[in-house]
N, CA, C, O and CB atoms as a CASP TS submission, in Angstrom:
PFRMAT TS
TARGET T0000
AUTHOR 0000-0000-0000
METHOD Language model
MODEL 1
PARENT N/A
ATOM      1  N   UNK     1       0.812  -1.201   0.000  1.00  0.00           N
ATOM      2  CA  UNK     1       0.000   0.000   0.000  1.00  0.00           C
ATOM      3  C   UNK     1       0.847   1.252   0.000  1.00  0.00           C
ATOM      4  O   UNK     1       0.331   2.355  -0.187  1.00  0.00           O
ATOM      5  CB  UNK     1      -0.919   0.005   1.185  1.00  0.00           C
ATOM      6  N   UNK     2       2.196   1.086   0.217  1.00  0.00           N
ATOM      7  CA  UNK     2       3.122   2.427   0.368  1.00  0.00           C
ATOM      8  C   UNK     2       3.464   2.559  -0.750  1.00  0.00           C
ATOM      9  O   UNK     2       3.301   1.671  -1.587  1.00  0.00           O
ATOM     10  CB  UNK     2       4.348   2.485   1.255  1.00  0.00           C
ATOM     11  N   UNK     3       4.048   3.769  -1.021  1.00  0.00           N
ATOM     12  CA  UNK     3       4.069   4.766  -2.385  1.00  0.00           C
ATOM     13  C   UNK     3       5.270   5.190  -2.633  1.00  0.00           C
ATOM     14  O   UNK     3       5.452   6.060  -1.782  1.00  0.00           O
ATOM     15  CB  UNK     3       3.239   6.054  -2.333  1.00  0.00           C
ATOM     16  N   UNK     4       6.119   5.118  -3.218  1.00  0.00           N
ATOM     17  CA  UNK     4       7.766   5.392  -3.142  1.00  0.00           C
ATOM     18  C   UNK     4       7.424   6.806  -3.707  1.00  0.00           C
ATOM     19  O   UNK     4       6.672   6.710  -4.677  1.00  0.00           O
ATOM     20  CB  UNK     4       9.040   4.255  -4.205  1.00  0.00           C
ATOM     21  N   UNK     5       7.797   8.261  -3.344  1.00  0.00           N
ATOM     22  CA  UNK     5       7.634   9.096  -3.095  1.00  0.00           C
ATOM     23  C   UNK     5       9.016   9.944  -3.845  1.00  0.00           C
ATOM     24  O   UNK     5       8.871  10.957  -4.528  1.00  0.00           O
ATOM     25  CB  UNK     5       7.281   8.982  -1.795  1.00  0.00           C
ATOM     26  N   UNK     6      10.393   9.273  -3.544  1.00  0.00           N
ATOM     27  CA  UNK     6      11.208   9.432  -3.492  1.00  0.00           C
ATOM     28  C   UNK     6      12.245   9.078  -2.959  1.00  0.00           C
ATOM     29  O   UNK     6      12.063   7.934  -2.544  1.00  0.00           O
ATOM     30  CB  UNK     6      11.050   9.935  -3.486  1.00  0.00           C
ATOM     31  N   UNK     7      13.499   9.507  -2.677  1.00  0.00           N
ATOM     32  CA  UNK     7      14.691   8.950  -2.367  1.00  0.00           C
ATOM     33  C   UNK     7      15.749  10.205  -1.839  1.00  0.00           C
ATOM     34  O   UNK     7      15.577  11.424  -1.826  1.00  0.00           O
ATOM     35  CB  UNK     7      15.195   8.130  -3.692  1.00  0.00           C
ATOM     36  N   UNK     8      16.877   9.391  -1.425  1.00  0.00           N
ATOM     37  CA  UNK     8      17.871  11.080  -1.024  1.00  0.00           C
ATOM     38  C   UNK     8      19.268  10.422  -1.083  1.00  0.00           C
ATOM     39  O   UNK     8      19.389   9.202  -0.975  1.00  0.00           O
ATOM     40  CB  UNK     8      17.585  12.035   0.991  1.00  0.00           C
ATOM     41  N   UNK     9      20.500  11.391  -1.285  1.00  0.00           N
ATOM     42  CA  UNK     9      21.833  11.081  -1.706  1.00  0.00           C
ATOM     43  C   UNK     9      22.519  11.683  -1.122  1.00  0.00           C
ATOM     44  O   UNK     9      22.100  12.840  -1.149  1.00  0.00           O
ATOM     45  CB  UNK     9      22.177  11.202  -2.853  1.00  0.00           C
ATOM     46  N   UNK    10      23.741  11.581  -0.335  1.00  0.00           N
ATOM     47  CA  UNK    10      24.681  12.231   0.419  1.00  0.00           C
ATOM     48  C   UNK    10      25.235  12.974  -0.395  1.00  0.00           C
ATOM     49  O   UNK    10      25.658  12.223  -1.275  1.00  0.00           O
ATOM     50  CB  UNK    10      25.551  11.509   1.090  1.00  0.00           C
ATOM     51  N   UNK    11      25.660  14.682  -0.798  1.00  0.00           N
ATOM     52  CA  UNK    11      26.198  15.404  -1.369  1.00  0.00           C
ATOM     53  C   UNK    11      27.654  15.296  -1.493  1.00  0.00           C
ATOM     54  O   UNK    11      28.313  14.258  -1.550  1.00  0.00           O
ATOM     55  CB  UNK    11      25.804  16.319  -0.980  1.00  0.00           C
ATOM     56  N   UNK    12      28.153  16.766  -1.535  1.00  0.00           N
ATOM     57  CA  UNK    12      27.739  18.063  -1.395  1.00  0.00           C
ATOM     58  C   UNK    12      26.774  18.412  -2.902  1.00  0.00           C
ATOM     59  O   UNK    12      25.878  19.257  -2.897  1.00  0.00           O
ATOM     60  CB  UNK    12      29.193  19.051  -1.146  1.00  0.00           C
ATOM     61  N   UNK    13      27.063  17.788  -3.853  1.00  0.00           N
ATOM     62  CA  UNK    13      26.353  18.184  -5.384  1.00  0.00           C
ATOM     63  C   UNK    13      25.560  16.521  -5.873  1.00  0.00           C
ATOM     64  O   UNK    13      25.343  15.412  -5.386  1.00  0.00           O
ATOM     65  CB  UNK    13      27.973  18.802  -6.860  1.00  0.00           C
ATOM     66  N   UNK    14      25.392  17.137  -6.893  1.00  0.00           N
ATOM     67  CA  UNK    14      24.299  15.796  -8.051  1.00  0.00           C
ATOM     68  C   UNK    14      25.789  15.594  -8.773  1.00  0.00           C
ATOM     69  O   UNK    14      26.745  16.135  -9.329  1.00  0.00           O
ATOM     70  CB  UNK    14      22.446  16.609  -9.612  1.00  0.00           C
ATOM     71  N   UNK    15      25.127  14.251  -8.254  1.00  0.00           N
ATOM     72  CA  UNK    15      26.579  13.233  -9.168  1.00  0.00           C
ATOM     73  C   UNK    15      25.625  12.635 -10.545  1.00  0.00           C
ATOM     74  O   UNK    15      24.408  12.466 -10.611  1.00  0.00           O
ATOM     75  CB  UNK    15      27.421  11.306  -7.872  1.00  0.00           C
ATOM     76  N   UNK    16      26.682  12.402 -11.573  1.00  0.00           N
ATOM     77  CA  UNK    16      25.628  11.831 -12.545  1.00  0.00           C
ATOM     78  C   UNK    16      25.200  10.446 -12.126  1.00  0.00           C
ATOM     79  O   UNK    16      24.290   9.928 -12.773  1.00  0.00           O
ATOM     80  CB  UNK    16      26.184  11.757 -14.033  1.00  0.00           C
ATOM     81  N   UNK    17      25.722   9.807 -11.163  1.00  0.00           N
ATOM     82  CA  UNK    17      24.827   8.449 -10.796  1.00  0.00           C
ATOM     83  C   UNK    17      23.583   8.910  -9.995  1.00  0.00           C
ATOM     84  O   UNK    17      22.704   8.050  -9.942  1.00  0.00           O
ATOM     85  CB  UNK    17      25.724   7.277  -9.795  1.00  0.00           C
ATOM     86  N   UNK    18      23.331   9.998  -9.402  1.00  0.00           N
ATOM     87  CA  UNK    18      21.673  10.379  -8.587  1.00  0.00           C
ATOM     88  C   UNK    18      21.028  10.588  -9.890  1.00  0.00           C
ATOM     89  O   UNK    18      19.876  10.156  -9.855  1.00  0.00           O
ATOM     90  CB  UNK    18      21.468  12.047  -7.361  1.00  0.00           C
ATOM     91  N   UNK    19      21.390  11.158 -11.180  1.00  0.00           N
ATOM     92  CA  UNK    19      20.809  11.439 -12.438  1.00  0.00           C
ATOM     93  C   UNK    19      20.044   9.871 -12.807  1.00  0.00           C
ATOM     94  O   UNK    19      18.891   9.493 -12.599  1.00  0.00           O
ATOM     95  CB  UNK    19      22.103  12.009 -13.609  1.00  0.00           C
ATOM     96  N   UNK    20      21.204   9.183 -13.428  1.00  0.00           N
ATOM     97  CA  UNK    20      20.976   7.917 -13.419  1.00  0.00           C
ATOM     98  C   UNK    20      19.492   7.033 -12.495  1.00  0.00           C
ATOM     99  O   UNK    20      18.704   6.288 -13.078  1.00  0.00           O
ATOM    100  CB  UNK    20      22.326   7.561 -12.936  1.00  0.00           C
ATOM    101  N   UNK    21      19.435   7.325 -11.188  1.00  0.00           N
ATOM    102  CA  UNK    21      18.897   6.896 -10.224  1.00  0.00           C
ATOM    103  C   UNK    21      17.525   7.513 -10.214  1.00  0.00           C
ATOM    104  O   UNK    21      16.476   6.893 -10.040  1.00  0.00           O
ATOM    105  CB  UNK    21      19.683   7.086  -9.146  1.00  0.00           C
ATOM    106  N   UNK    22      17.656   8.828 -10.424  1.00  0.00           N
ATOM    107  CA  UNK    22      16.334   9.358 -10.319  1.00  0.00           C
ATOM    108  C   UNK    22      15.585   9.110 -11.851  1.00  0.00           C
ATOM    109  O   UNK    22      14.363   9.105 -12.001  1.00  0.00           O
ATOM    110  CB  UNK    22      16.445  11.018  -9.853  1.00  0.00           C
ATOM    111  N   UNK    23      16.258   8.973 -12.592  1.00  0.00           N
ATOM    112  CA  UNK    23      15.280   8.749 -14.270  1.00  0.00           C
ATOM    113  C   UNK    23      14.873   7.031 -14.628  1.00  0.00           C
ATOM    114  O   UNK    23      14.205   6.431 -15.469  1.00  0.00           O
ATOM    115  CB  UNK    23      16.578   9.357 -15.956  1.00  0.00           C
ATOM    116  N   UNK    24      15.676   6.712 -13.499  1.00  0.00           N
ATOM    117  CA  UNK    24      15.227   4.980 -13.830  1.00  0.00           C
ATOM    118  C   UNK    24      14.080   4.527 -12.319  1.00  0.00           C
ATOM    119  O   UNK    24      13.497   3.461 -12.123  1.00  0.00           O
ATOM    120  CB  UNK    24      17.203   3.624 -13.796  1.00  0.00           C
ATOM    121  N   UNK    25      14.085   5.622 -11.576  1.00  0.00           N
ATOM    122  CA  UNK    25      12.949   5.564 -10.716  1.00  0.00           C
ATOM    123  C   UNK    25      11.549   6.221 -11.493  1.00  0.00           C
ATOM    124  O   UNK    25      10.464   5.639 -11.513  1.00  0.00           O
ATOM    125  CB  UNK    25      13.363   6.391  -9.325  1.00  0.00           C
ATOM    126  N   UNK    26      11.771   7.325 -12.012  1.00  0.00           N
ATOM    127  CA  UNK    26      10.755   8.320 -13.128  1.00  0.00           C
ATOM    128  C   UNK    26      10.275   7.526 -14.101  1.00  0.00           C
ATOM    129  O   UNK    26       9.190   7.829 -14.597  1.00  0.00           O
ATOM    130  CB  UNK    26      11.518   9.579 -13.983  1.00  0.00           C
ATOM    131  N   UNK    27      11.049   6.252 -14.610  1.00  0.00           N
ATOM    132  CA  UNK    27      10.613   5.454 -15.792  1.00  0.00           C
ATOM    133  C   UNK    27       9.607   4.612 -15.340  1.00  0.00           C
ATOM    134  O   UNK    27       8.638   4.312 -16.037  1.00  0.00           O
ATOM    135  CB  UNK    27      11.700   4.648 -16.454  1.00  0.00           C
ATOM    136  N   UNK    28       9.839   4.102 -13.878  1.00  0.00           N
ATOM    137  CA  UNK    28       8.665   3.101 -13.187  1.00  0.00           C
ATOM    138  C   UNK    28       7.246   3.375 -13.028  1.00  0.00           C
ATOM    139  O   UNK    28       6.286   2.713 -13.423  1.00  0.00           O
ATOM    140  CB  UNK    28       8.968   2.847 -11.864  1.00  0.00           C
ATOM    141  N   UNK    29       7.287   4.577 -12.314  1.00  0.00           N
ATOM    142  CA  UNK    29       6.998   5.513 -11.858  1.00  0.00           C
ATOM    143  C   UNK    29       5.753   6.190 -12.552  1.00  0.00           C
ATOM    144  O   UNK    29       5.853   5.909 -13.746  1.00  0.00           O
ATOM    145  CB  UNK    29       8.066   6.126 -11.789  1.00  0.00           C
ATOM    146  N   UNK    30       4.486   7.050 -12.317  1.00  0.00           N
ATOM    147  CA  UNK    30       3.920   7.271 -12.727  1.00  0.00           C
ATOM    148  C   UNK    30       3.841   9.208 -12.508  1.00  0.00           C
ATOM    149  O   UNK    30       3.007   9.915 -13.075  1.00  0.00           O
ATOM    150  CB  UNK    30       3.151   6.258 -12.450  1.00  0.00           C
ATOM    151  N   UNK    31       4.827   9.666 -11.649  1.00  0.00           N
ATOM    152  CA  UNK    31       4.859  10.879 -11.732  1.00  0.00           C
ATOM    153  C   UNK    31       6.347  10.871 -11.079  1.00  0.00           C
ATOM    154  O   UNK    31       6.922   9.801 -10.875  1.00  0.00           O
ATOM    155  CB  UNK    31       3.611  11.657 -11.080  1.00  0.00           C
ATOM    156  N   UNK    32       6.940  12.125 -10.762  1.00  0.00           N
ATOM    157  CA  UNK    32       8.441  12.208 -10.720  1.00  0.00           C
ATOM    158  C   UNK    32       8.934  12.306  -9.483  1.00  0.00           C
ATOM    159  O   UNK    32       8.608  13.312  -8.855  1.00  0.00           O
ATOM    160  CB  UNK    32       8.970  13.271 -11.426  1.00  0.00           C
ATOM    161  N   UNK    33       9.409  11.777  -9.133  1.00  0.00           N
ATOM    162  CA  UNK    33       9.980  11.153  -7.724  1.00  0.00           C
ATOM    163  C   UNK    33      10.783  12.750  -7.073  1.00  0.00           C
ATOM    164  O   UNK    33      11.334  13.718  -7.597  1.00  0.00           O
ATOM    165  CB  UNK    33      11.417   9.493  -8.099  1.00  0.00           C
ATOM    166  N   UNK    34      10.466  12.335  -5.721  1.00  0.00           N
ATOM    167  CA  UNK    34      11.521  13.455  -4.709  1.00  0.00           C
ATOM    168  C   UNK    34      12.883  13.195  -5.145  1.00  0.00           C
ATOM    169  O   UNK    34      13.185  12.074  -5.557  1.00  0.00           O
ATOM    170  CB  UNK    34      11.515  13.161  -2.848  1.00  0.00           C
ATOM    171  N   UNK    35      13.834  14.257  -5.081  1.00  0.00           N
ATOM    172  CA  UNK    35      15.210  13.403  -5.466  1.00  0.00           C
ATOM    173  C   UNK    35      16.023  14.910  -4.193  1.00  0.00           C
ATOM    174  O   UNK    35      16.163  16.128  -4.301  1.00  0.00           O
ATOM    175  CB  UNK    35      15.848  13.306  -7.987  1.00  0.00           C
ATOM    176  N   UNK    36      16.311  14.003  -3.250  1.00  0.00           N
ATOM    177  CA  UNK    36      16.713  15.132  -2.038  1.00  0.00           C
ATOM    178  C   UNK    36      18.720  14.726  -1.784  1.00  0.00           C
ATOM    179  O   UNK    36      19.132  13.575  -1.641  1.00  0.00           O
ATOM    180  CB  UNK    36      15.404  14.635  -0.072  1.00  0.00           C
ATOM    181  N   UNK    37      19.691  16.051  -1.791  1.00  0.00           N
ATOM    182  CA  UNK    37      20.918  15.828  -2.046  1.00  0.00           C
ATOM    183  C   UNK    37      21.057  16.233  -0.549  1.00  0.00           C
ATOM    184  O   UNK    37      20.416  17.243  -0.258  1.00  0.00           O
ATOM    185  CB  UNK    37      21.675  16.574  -3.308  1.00  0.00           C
ATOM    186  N   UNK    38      21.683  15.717   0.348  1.00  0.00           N
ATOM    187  CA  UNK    38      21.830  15.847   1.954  1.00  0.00           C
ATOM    188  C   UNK    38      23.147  16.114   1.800  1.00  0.00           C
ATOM    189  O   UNK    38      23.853  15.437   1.052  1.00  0.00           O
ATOM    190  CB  UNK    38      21.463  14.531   3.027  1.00  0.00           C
ATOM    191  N   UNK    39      23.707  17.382   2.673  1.00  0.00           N
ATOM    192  CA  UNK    39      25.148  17.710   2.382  1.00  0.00           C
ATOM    193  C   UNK    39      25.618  17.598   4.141  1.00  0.00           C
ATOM    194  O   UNK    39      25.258  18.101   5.205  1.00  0.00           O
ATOM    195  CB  UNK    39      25.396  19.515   1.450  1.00  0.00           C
ATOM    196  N   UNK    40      26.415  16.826   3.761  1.00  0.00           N
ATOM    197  CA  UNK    40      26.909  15.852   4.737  1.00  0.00           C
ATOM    198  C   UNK    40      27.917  16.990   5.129  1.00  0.00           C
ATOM    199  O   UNK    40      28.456  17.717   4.295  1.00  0.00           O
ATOM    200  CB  UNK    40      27.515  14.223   4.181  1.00  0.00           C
ATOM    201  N   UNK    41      28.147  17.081   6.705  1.00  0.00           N
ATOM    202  CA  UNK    41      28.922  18.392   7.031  1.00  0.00           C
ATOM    203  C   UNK    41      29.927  18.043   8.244  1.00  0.00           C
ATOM    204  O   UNK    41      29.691  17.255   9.160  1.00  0.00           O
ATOM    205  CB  UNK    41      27.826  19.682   7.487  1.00  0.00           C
ATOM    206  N   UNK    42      30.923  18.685   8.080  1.00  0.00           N
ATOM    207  CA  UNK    42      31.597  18.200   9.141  1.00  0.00           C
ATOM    208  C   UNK    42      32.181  18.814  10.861  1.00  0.00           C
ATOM    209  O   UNK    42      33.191  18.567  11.520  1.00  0.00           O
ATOM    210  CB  UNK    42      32.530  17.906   8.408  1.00  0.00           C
ATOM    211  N   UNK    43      31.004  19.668  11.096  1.00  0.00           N
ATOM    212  CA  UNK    43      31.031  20.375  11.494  1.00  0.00           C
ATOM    213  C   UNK    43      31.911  21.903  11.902  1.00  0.00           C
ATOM    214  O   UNK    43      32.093  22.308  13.051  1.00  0.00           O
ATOM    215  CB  UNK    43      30.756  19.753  11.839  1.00  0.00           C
ATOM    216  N   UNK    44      32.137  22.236  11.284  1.00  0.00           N
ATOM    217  CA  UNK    44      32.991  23.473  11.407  1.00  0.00           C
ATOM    218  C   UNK    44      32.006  24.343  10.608  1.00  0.00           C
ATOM    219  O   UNK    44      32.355  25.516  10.742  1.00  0.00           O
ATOM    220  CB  UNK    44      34.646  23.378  10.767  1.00  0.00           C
ATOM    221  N   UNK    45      30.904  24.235   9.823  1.00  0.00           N
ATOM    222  CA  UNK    45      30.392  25.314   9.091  1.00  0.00           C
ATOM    223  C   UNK    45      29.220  25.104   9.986  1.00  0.00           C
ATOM    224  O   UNK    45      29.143  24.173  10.787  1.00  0.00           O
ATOM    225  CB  UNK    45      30.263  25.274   7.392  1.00  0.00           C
ATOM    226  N   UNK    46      28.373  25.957   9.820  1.00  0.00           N
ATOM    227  CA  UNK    46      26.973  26.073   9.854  1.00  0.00           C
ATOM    228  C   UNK    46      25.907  25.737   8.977  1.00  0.00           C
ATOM    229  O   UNK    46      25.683  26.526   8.058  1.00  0.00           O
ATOM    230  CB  UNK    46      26.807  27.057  10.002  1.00  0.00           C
ATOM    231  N   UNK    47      25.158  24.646   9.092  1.00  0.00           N
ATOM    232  CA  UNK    47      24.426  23.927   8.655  1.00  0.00           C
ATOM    233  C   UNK    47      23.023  24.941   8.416  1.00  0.00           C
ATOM    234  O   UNK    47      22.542  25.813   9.139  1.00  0.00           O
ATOM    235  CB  UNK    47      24.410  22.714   9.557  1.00  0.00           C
ATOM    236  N   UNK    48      22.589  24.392   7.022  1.00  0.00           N
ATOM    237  CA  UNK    48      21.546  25.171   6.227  1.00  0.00           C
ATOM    238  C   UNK    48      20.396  24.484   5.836  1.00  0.00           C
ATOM    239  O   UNK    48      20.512  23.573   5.015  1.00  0.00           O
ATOM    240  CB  UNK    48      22.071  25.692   5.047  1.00  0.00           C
ATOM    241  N   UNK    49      19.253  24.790   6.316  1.00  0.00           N
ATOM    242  CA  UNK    49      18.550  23.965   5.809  1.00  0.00           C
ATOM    243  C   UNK    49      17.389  24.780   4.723  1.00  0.00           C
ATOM    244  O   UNK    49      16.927  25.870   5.057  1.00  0.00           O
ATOM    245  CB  UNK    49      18.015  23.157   7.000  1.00  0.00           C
ATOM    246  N   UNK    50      16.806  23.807   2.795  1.00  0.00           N
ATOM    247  CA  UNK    50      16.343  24.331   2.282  1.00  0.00           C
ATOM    248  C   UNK    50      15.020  24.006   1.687  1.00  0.00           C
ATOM    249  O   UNK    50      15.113  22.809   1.413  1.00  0.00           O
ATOM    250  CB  UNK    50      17.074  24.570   1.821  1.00  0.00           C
ATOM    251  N   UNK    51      14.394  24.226   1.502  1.00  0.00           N
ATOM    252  CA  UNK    51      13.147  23.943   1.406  1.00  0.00           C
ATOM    253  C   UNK    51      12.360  23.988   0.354  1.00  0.00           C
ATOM    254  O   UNK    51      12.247  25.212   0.424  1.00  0.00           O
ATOM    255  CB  UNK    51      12.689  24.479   2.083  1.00  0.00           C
ATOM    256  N   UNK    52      11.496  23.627  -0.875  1.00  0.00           N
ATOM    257  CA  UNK    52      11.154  23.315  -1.716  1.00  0.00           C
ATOM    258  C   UNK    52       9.977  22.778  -1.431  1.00  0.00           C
ATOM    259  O   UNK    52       9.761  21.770  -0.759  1.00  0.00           O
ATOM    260  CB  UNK    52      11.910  22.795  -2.240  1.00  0.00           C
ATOM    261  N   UNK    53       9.012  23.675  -2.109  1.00  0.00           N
ATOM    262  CA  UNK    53       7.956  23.421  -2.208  1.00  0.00           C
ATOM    263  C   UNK    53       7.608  22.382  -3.075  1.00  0.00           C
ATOM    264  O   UNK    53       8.318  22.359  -4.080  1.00  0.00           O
ATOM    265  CB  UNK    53       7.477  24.353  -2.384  1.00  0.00           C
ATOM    266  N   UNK    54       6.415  21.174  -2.999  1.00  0.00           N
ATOM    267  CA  UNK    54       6.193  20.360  -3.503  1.00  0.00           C
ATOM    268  C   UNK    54       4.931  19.959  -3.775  1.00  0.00           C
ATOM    269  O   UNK    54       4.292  19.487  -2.836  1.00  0.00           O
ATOM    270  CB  UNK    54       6.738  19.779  -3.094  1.00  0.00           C
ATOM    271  N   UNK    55       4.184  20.071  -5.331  1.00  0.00           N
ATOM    272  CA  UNK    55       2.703  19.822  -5.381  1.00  0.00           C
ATOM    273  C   UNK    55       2.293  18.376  -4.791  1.00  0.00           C
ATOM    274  O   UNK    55       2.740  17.233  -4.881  1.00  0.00           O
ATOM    275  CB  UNK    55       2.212  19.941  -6.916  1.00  0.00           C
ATOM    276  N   UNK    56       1.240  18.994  -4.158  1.00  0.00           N
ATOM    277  CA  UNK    56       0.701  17.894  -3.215  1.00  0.00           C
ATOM    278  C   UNK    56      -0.974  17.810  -3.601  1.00  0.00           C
ATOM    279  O   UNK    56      -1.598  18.807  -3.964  1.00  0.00           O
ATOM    280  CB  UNK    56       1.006  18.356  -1.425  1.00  0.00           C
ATOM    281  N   UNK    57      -1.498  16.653  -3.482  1.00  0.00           N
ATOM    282  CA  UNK    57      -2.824  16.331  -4.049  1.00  0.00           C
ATOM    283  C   UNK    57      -3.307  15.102  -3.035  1.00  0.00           C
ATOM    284  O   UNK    57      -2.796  14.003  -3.251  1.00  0.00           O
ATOM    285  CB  UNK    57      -2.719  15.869  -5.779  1.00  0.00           C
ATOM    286  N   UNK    58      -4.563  15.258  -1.596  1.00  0.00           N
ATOM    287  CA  UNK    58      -5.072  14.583  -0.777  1.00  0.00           C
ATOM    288  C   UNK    58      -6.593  13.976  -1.521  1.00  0.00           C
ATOM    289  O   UNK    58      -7.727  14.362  -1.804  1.00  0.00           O
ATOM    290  CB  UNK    58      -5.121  15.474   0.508  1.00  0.00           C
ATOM    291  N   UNK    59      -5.909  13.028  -1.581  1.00  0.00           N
ATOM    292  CA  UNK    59      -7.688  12.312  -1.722  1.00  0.00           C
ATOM    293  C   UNK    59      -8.492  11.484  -0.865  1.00  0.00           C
ATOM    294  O   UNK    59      -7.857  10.922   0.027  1.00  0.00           O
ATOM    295  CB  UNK    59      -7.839  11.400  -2.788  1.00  0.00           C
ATOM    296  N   UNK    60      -9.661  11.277  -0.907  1.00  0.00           N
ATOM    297  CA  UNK    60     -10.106  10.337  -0.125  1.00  0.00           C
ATOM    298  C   UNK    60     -11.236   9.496  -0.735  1.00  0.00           C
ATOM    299  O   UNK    60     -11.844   9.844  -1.747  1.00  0.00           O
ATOM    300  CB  UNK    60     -10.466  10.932   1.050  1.00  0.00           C
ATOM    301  N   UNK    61     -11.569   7.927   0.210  1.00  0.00           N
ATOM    302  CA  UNK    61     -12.781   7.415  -0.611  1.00  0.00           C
ATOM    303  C   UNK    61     -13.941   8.359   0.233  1.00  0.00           C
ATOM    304  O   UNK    61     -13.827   9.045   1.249  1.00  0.00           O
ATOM    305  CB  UNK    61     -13.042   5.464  -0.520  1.00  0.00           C
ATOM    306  N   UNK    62     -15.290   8.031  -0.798  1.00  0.00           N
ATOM    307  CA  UNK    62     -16.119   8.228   0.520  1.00  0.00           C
ATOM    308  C   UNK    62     -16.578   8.627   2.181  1.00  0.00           C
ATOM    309  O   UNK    62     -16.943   9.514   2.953  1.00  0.00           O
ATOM    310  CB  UNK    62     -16.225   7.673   0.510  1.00  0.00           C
ATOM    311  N   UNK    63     -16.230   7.200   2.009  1.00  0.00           N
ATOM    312  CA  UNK    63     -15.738   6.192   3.400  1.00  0.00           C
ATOM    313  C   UNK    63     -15.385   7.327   4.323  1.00  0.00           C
ATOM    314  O   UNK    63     -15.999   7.801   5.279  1.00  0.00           O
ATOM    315  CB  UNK    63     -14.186   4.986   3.158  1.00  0.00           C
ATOM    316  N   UNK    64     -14.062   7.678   3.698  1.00  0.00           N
ATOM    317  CA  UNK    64     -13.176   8.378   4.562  1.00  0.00           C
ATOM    318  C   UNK    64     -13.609  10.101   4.974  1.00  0.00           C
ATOM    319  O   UNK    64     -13.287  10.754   5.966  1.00  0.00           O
ATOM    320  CB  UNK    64     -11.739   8.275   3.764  1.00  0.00           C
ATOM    321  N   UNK    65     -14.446  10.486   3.795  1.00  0.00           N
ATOM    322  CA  UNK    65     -14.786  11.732   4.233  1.00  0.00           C
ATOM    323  C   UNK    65     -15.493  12.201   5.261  1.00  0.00           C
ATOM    324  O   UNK    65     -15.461  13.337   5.734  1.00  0.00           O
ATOM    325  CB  UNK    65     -15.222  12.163   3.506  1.00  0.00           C
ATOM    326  N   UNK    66     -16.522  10.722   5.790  1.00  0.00           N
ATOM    327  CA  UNK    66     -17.455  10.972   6.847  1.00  0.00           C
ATOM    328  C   UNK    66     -16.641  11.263   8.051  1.00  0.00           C
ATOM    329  O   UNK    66     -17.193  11.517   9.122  1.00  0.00           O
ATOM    330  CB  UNK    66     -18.421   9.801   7.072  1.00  0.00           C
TER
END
């Protein structure tokens, strides 16, 4: 019943294997997958976090609306 949504890759950048990864998930797939790059830090900088909005669409049966 779960929905693969997406996936995520240790940075700092897009390697062409997350390319690879995310278009052979997109091929399965019936709409285009999360593809999230986590930049792995080693602490001495200050960590950033960024945010991206993402179309989202809730449905329900019936059932569920009552």
């Amino acid at each position: 019943r779960e929905k693969v949504v997406g996936w995520y890759s240790t940075g700092p950048k897009i390697r062409e294997a997350d390319l690879a990864i995310n278009a052979l998930l997109a091929k399965f797939a019936d709409w285009e997958p999360v593809m999230v790059i986590c930049e792995v830090q080693d602490g001495t900088e200050k960590a950033q976090k960024v945010f991206v909005s993402v179309p989202t669409e809730v449905g329900q049966t019936e059932a569920e609306e009552i």
